[in-house]
C-alpha positions as CSV (number, residue, x, y, z in Angstrom):
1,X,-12.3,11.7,10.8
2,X,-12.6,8.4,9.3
3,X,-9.9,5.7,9.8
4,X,-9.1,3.2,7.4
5,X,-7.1,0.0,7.7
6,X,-4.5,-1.1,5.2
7,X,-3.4,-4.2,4.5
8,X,0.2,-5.1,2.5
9,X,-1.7,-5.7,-0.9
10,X,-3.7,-2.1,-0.4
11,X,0.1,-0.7,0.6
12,X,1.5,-1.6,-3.1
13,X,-1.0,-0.5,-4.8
14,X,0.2,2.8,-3.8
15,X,3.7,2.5,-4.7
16,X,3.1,-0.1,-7.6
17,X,0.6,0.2,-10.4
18,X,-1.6,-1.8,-10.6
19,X,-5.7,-2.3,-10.2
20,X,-7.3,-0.1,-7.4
21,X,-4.2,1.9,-7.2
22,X,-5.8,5.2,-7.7
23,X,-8.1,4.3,-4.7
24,X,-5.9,3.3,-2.7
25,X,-3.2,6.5,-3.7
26,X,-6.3,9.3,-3.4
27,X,-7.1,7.4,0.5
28,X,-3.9,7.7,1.2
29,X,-3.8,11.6,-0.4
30,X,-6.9,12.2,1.5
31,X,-7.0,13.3,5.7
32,X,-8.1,9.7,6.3
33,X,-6.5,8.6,9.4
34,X,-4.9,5.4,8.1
35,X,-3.6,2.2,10.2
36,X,-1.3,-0.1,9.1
37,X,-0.1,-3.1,11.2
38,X,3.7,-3.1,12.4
39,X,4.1,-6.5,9.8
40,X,2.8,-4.6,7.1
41,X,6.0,-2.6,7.4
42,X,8.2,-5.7,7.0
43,X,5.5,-7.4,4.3
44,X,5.6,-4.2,1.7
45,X,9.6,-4.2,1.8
46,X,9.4,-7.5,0.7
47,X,6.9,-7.5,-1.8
48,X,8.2,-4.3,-3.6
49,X,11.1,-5.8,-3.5
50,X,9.6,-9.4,-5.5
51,X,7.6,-6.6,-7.9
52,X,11.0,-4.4,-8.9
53,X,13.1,-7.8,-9.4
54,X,10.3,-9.3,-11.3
55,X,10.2,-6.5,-13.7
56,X,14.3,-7.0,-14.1
């Protein structure tokens, strides 16, 4: 199985649309074993939180 690392900027894009967000949305889909860092956790609250009151 392959295993893919994320980063915060690859997390958006599959929870906010934007450029590469199918790739990022059909690795996630896929059986890829994917790694995220325990910041990353903290990072996408924040900036999904910037995008949604951006767009308000």
């Amino acid at each position: 199985m392959k295993r893919y690392f994320l980063d915060t900027s690859a997390l958006v894009k599959i929870y906010h649309r934007e450029d590469g967000s199918d790739y990022c949305l059909d690795l996630y889909l896929s059986n890829a074993h994917i790694i995220i860092s325990e910041l990353a956790r903290v990072e996408l609250h924040s900036a999904l939180y910037r995008k949604h009151v951006r767009n308000n």
